[in-house]
N, C-alpha and C positions, 0 to 999 in steps of 0.2 A: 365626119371631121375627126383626124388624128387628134392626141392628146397632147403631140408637139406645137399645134399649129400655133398656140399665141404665146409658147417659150422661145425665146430670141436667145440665149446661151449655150454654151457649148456645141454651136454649131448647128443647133434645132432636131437633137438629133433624142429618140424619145429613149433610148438606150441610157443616158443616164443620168435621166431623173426615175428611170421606175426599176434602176436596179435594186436587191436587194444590200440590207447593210452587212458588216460585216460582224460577227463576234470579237467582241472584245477580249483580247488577251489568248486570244488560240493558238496562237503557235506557244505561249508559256505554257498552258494546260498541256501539248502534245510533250514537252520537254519533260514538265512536270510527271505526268505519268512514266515515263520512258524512263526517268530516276527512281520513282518508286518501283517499278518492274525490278531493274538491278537490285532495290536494296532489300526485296522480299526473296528476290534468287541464292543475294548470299546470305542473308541474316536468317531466312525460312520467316517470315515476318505471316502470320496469315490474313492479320487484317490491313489493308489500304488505307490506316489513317497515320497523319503527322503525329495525333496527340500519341503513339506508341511510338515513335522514334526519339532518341534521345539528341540532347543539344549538339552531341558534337558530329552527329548524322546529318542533323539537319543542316548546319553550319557547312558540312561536304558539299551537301545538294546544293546551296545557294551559291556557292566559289565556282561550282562544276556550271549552273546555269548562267551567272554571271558571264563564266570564260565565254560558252558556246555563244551568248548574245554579242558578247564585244567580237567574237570573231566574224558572226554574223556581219554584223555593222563594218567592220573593216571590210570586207568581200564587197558591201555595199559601193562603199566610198571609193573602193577601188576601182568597180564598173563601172561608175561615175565619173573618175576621171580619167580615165583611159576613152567613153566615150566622149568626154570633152575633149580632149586632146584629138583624137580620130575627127571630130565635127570640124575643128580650130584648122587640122590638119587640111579641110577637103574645100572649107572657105577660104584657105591661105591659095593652092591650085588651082580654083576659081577664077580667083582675082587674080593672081597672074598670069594664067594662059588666055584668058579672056578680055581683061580690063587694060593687060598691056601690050 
């Protein structure tokens, strides 16, 4: 007996209920790192922690990660609605070479 058999959601499909979860906050950590890389290339920094960077270092890194996420999220919103539009688009063709 599969381990779907007495799940009735998402289609009975055992793919996902037994995937794994995801790490919390990964793509900031990959950011995060990616900033401190620059700021140890130019400053010659040798250790990787915050507590040796100063306020207005840090103050950079959080403006610089900030932007990359809202640009992020714009990108998002945009293939979002460019796909609803295209969807809007293909249900509008539908219905009128079909329905009339």
């Amino acid at each position: 007996m599969s381990p779907g058999v007495g799940y009735i959601g998402s289609g009975n499909m055992s793919s996902v209920f037994n995937r794994k979860p995801k790490v919390a906050f990964e793509k900031i950590k990959y950011i995060y790192g990616e900033e401190l890389e620059r700021i140890n290339c130019n400053t010659k920094i040798k250790k990787s922690s915050f507590k040796d960077l100063s306020k207005k270092e840090k103050f950079e890194i959080r403006n610089r990660i900030k932007v990359k996420i809202r640009k992020d999220q714009n990108i998002d919103r945009l293939k979002s609605g460019v796909s609803i539009l295209i969807a809007i688009g293909i249900f509008y063709i539908i219905w009128h070479y079909i329905f009339n």
